[in-house]
TORPAKE-669847 format. One record per residue (C-alpha): residue number from 1; residue in three letters; x, y, z. Coordinates in nm, 2 decimals. Layout:
<atoms>
num	residuo	px	py	pz
NUM	ALA	X	Y	Z
...
</atoms>
This chain:
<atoms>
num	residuo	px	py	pz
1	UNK	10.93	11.79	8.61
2	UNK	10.72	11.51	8.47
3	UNK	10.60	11.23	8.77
4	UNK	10.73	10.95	8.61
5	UNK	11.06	11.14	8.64
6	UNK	10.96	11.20	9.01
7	UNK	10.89	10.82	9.06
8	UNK	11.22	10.70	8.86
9	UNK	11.43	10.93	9.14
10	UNK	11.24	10.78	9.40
11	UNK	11.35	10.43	9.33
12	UNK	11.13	10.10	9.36
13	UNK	11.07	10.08	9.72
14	UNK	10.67	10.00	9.64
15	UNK	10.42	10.13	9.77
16	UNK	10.30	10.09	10.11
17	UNK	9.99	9.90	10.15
18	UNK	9.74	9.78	10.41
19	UNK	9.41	9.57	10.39
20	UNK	9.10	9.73	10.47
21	UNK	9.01	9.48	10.76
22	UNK	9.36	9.53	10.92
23	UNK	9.36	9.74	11.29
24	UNK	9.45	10.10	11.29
25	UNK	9.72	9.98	11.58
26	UNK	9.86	9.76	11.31
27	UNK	9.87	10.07	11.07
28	UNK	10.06	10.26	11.33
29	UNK	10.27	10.01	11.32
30	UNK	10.34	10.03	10.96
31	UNK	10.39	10.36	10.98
32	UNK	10.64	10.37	11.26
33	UNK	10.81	10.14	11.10
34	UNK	10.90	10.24	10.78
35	UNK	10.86	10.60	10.88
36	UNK	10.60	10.70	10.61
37	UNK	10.32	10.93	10.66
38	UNK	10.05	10.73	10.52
39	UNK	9.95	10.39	10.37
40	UNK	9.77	10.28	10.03
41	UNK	9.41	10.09	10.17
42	UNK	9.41	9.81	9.91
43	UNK	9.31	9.44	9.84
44	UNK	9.58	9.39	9.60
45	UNK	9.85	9.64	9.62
46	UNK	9.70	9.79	9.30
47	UNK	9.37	9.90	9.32
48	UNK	9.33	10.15	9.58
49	UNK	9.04	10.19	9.80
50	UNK	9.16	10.47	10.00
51	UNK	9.47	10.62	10.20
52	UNK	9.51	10.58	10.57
53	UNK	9.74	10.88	10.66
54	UNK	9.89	10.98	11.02
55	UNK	9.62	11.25	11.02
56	UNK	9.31	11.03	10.99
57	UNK	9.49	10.85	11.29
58	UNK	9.53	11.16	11.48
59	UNK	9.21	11.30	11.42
60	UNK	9.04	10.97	11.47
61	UNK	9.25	10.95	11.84
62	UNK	9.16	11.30	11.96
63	UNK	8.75	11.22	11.88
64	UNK	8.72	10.89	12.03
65	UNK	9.03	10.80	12.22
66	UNK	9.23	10.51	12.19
67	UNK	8.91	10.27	12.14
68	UNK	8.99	10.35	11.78
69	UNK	9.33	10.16	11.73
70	UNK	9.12	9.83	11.73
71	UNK	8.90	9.97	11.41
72	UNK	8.90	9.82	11.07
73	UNK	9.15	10.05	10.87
74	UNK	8.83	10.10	10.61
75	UNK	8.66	10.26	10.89
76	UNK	8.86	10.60	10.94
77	UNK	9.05	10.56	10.55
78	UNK	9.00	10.92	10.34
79	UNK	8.78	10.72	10.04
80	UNK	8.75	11.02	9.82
81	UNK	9.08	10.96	9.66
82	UNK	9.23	11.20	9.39
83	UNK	9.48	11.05	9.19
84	UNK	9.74	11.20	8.90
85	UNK	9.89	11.05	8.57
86	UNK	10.24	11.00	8.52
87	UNK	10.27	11.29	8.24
88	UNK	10.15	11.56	8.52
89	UNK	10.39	11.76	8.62
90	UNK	10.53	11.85	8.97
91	UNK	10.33	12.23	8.97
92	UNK	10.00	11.96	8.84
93	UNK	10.02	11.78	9.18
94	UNK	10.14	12.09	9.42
95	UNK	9.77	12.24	9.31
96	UNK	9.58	11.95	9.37
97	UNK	9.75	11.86	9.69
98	UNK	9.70	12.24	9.81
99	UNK	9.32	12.25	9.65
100	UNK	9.23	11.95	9.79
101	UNK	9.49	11.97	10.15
102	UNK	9.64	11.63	10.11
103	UNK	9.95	11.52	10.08
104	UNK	9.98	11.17	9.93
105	UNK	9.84	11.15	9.55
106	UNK	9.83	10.77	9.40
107	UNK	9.97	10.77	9.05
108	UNK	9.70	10.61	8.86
109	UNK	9.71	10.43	8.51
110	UNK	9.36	10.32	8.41
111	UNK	9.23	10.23	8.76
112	UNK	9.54	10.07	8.86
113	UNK	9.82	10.21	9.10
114	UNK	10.18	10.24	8.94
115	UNK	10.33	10.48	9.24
116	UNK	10.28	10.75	9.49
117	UNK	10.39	11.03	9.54
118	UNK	10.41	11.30	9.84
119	UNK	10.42	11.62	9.91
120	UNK	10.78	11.62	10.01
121	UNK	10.83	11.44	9.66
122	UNK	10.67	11.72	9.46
123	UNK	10.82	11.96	9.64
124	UNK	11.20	11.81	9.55
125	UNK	11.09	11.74	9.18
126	UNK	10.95	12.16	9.15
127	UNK	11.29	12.28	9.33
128	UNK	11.49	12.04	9.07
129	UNK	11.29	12.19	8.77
130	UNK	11.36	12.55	8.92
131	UNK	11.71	12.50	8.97
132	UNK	11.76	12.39	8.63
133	UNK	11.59	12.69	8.51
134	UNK	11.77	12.92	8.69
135	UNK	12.11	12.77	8.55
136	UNK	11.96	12.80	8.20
137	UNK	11.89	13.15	8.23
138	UNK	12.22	13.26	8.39
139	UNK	12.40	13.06	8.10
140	UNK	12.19	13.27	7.87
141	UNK	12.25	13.61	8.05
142	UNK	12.65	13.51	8.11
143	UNK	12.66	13.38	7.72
144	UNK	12.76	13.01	7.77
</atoms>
């Protein structure tokens, strides 16, 4: 499965963004509330500067304490971003994700920011495509 078919089944929810100068408490917030497990850092919704993820939080939280919820977003953000194409496939994205041990992967065209996609996204879009294979080859083996 392609990941513009991934983001088509997703809907158009946008993605979730914060502003590098917001608070880490106010990206907790974010995240509670719409239940996500990471935000886009951008200026503009499109051009992304990094991901904030419930990880970096955690991690952040068990080093320093709760001093850190009054940080800048920018300063605890994963900045090494990888990013994918819409013509990768779902198997394309499981590798990176597992290479690189992430698990939200901005969808990219030119420098700009189209979707994202998670693990949990990939994952559904790989069980699809195998599902449909498997139907395909018993229709072959049972003749229909």
């Amino acid at each position: 499965m392609l990941v513009q078919q991934i983001l088509r089944s997703k809907g158009d929810d946008g993605v979730a963004t914060i502003a590098p100068d917001e608070t880490v408490s106010k990206a907790v917030e974010v995240l509670a509330a719409r239940r996500i497990g990471a935000l886009v850092v951008s200026t503009d919704g499109k051009h992304v500067l990094g991901i904030v993820s419930e990880r970096d939080i955690v991690r952040e939280l068990g080093r320093r304490g709760p001093a850190c919820l009054s940080d800048r977003v920018d300063q605890i953000m994963t900045a090494k971003i990888v990013g994918c194409s819409r013509d990768e496939t779902a198997r394309d994205v499981l590798q990176h994700m597992t290479d690189g041990r992430f698990r939200h992967m901005p969808v990219l065209e030119g420098d700009e920011m189209i979707g994202l996609v998670s693990i949990g996204d990939a994952v559904k879009g790989r069980l699809a495509e195998l599902s449909m294979e498997n139907e395909a080859l018993e229709g072959m083996i049972k003749g229909f």
